[in-house]
C-alpha positions in Angstrom: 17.9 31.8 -4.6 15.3 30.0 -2.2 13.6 26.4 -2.4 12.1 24.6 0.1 14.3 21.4 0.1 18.0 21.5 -1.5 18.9 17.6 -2.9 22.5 17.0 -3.1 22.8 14.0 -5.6 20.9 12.9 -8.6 21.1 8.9 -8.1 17.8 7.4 -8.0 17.2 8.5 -4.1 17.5 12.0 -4.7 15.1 11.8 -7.9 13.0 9.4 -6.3 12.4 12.0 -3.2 12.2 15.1 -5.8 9.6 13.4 -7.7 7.3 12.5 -4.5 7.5 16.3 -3.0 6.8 17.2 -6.7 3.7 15.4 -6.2 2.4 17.4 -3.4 3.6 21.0 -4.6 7.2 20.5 -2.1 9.9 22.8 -4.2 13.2 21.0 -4.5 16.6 22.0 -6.5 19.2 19.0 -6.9 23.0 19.7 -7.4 24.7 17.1 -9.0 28.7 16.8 -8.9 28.9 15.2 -12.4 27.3 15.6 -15.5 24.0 14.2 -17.0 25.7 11.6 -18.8 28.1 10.2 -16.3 25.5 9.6 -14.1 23.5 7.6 -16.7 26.2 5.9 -17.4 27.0 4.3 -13.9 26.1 1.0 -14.0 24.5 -0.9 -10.6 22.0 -2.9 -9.5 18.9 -4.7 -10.5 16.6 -6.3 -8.5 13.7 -4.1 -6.8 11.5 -5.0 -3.8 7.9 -4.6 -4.3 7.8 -2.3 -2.0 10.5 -0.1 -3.9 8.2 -0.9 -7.3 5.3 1.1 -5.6 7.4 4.0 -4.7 7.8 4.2 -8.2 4.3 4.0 -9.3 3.3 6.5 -6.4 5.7 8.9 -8.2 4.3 8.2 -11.3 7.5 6.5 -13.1 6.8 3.3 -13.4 5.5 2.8 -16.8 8.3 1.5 -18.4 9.4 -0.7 -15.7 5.7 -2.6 -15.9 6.7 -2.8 -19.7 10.2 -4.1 -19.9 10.8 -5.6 -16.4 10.7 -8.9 -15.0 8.7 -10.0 -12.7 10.7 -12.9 -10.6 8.7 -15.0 -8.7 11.9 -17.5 -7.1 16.0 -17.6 -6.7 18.7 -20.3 -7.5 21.2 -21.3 -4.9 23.5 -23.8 -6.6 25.8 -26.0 -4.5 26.6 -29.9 -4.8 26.4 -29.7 -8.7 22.5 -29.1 -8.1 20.2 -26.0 -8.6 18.1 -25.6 -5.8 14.9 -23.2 -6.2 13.6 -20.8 -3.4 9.8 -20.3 -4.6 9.8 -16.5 -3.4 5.9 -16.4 -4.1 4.8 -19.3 -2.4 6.7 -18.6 0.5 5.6 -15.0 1.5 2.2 -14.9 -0.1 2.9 -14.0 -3.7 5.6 -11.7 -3.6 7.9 -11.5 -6.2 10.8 -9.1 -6.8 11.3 -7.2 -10.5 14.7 -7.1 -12.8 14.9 -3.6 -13.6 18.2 -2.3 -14.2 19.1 0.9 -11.9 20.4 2.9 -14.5 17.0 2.5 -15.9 15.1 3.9 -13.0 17.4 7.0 -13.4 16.7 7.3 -16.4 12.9 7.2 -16.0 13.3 9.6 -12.9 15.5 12.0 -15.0 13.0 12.1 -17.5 9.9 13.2 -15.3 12.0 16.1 -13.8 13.2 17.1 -16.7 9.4 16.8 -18.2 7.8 18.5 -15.1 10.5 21.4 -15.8 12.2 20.7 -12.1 15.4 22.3 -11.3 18.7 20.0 -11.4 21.8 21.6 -11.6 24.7 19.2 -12.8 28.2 19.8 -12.5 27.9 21.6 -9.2 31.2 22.3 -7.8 32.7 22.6 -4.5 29.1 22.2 -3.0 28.4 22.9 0.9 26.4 22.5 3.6 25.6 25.8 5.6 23.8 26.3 9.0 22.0 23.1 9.1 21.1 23.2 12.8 19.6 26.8 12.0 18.8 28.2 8.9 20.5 25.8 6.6 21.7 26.8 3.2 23.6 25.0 0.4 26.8 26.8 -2.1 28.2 25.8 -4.7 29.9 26.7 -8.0 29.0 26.7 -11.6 31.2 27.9 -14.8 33.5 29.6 -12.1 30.5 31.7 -10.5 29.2 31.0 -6.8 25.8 30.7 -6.2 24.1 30.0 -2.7 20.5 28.7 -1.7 18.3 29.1 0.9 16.2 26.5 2.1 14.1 24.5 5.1 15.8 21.5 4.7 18.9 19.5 3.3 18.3 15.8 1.9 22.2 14.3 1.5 21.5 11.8 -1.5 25.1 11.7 -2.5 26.5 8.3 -1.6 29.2 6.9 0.7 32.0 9.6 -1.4 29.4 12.5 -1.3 30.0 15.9 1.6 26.9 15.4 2.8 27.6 12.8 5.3 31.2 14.7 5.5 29.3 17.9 6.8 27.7 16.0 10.0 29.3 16.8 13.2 32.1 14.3 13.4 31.2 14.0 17.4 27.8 13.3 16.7 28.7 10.7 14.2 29.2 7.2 14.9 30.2 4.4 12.0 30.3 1.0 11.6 32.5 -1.1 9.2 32.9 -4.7 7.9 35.6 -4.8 4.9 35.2 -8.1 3.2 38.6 -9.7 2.1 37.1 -10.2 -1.8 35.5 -8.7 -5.0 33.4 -9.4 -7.2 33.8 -9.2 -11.3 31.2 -8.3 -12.6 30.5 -8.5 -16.7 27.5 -7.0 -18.6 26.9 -8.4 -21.8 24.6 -9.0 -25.0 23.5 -12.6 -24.1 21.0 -14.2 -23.0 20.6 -15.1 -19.3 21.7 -19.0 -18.5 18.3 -19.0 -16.0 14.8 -17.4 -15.6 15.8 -16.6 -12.4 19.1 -15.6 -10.5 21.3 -17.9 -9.7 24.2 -17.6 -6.2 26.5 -20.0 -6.7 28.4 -21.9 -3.5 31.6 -23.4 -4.9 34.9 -24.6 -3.8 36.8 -21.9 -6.5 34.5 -19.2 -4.9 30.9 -17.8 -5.2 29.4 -16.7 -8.4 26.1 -15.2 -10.0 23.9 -15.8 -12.8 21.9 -12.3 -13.0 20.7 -10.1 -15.7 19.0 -6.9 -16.7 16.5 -8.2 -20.1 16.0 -11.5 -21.8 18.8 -10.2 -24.4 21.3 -8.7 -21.8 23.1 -10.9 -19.1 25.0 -9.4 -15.8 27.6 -12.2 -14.4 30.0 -12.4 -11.5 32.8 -14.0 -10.0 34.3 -13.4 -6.4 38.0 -12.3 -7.4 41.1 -11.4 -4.8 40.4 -8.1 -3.6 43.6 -6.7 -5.5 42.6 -8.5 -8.9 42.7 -6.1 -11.7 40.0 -5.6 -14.4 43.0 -6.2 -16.9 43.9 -10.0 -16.3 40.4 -11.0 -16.8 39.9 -11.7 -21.1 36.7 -12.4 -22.1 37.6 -15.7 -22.4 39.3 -16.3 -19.1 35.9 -15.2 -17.3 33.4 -17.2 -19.1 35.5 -20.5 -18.2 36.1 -19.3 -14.4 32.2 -18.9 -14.3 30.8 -21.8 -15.8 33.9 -24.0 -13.6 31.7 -22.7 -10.7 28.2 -23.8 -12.0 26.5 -26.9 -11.9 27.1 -28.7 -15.2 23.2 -28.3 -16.3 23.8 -24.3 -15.6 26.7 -24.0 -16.9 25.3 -25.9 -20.5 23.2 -22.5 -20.8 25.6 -19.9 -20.1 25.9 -18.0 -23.6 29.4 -16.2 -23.7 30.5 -13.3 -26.2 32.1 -10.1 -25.8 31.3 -7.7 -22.4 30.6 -3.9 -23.4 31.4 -3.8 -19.4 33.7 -4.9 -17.3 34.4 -3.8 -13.4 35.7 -4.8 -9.9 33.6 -4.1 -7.2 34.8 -4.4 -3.6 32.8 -5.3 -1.0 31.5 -3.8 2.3 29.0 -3.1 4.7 28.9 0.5 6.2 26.4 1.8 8.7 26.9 5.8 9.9 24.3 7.0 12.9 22.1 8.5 13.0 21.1 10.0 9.6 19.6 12.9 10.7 21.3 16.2 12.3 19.1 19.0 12.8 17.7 19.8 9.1 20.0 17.8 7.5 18.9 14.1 6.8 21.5 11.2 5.2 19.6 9.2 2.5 20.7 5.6 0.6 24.4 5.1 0.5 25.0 8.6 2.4 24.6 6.8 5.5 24.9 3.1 4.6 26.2 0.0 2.3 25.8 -3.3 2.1 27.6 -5.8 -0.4 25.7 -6.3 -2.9 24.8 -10.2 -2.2 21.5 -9.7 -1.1 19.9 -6.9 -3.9 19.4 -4.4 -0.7 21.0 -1.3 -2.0 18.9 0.4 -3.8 16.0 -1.4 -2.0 17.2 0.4 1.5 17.8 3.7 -0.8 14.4 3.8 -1.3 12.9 2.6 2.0 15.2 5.6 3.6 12.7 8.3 0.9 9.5 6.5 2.0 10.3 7.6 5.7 11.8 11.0 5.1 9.1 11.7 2.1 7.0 10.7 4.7 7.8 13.1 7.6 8.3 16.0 5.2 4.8 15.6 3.9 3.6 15.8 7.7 5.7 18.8 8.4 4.2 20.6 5.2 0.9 19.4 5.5 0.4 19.2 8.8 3.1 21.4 10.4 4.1 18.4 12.1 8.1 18.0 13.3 7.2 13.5 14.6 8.5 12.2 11.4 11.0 14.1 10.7 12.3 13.8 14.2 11.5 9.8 13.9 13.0 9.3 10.5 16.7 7.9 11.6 15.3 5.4 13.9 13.0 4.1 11.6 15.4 4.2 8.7 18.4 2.7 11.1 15.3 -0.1 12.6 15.4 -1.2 8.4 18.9 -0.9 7.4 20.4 -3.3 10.6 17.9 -5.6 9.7 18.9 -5.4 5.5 23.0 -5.1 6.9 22.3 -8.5 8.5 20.8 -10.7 5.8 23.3 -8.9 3.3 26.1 -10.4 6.1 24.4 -13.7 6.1 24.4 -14.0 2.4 27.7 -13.1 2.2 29.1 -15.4 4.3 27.0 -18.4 3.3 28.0 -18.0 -0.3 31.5 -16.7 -0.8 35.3 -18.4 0.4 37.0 -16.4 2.7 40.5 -16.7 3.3 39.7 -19.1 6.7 36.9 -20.9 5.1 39.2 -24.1 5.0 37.7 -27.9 4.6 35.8 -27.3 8.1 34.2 -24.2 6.9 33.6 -25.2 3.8 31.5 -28.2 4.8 29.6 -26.0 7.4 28.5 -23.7 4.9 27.4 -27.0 3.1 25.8 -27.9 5.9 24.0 -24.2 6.2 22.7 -24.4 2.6 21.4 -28.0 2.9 19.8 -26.9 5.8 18.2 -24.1 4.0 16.8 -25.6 1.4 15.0 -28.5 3.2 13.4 -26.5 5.8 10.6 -24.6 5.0 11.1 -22.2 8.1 14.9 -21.4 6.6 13.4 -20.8 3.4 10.6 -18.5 4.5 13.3 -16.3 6.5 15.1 -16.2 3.2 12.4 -15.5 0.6 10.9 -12.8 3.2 14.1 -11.0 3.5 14.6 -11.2 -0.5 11.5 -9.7 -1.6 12.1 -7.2 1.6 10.7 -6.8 4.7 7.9 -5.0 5.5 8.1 -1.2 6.3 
């Protein structure tokens, strides 16, 4: 079998980038480890860029994310028993971010492949790279047979566990690594939110976050020990842990009942360069992470298939190698910058095991800082709703 581009990894990257070359008659085949439902069933993030809305609507599956997300306009930090708003809008010219759950966008990609009659092959076993400094080509198995495709280029969509940052040449590949000493516990449930907007709580206990994915279903966190289990947290041990660390007037609004999920998620912030190695490019976690305290994941996910959509268009086009060959430094110039205010989040908001009285009033300090100078607040709010491009 030949195709033009081979897509290892069905996460919202690799559908995302299908869906553009779609657009302008690029052929693509994605191999998926897992099946259709397990990777509907994953559950991340929430909070999209503008930027990363547009993508969408450029590939034409936005429509139900125009009619069931919402639009967010400002943030909450909460510290001193006080909510303290971050007008998002009024601070970088009107931009807002959208709560739109990513299993959501998925879905909506899925469904425009599947529509279009595109070619995604789930459960793909043993997949590998082949010859990507030459004539690349990808194999893999299926119900116990081997099948091998040809093709001009490999796009590694397959996050941080995936082989396609496993296939680079381990001399050519250089990492970088922050693991933070906490987790967060995360809960999903049929509530309403406690706020319009999010909410990143500062407190003594340890940080915590007011999020959600509709006006009927809430996503909460806590910052656990890194080697908490899921196990010791009840229902009811969570919803009082969360609202401890709330101001009172937050806290009055939380709604509790039972979670339908329930995970530990550890934190980190991952960097691999570069992200391209002859025709092989890394795409969204592939080559990087971030923890998730500033909403950059899937934001930087996408940013990383504006470039390379961007430089394969060129190529077929144009027969034009300058964005492909410029794609990792413009992706990397993006990430660093997302790594950093994910960093700065981090460490603003959460206890680590050093904070201590001294460090506990600095970061005090930091947010009282923040919220009284407009300058701090537009460095925030532009970083938030994501930087340009």
């Amino acid at each position: 079998m030949r195709t033009q581009i081979v897509i290892v990894g069905s996460g919202p990257s690799g559908l995302l980038l299908g869906q553009l070359l779609a657009g302008i008659g690029v052929e693509t085949v994605i191999l998926e480890r897992s099946s259709r439902e397990h990777v509907l069933g994953r559950v991340r993030a929430g909070v999209l860029e503008q930027g990363t809305v547009e993508l969408l609507e450029e590939a034409g599956a936005a429509a139900r994310l125009h009619a069931e997300g919402l639009p967010h306009s400002g943030i909450s930090l909460a510290f001193d028993e006080r909510l303290h708003r971050i007008d998002l809008a009024a601070l970088t010219g009107g931009k807002h971010v959208t709560v739109y759950g990513q299993t959501e966008v998925t879905h909506d990609l899925m469904d425009k492949r599947e529509a279009a009659g595109l070619v995604t092959v789930y459960e793909a076993a043993d997949v590998a790279l082949h010859d990507f400094d030459g004539a690349p080509f990808v194999t893999y198995a299926k119900d116990g047979v081997s099948h091998r495709i040809d093709c001009d280029f490999i796009a590694g969509c397959d996050g941080y566990h995936g082989v396609s940052r496993k296939s680079a040449p381990e001399r050519a590949l250089k990492t970088f690594e922050r693991q933070y000493p906490f987790g967060w516990l995360g809960v999903l449930a049929e509530v309403p939110p406690a706020d319009r907007e999010l909410v990143y709580a500062n407190h003594e206990r340890g940080f915590a976050l007011c999020s959600m994915r509709s006006t009927h279903r809430s996503r909460y966190y806590v910052q656990c020990p890194q080697d908490d289990r899921v196990e010791a947290w009840s229902d009811d041990r969570f919803w009082d842990e969360l609202r401890r660390r709330l101001p009172e007037q937050t806290a009055a609004s939380v709604t509790t009942g039972p979670s339908f999920e329930k995970s530990i998620a550890p934190l980190r912030s991952f960097v691999a360069e570069p992200m391209h190695f002859g025709r092989l490019f890394l795409v969204g976690d592939a080559a990087h992470i971030v923890p998730p305290t500033g909403a950059k994941g899937l934001n930087l996910a996408a940013s990383d298939v504006r470039y390379l959509f961007a430089g394969l268009r060129d190529f077929y086009t144009d027969k034009s190698q300058s964005g492909i060959e410029a794609y990792s430094q413009k992706a990397l110039a993006r990430v660093w910058k997302a790594v950093r205010f994910s960093w700065w989040m981090t460490t603003m908001l959460h206890r680590f095991p050093d904070t201590g009285d001294f460090g506990q009033r600095i970061q005090e300090a930091e947010l009282d800082y923040l919220v009284h100078s407009q300058a701090a607040s537009t460095a925030l709010a532009e970083n938030y709703v994501g930087l340009p491009w």
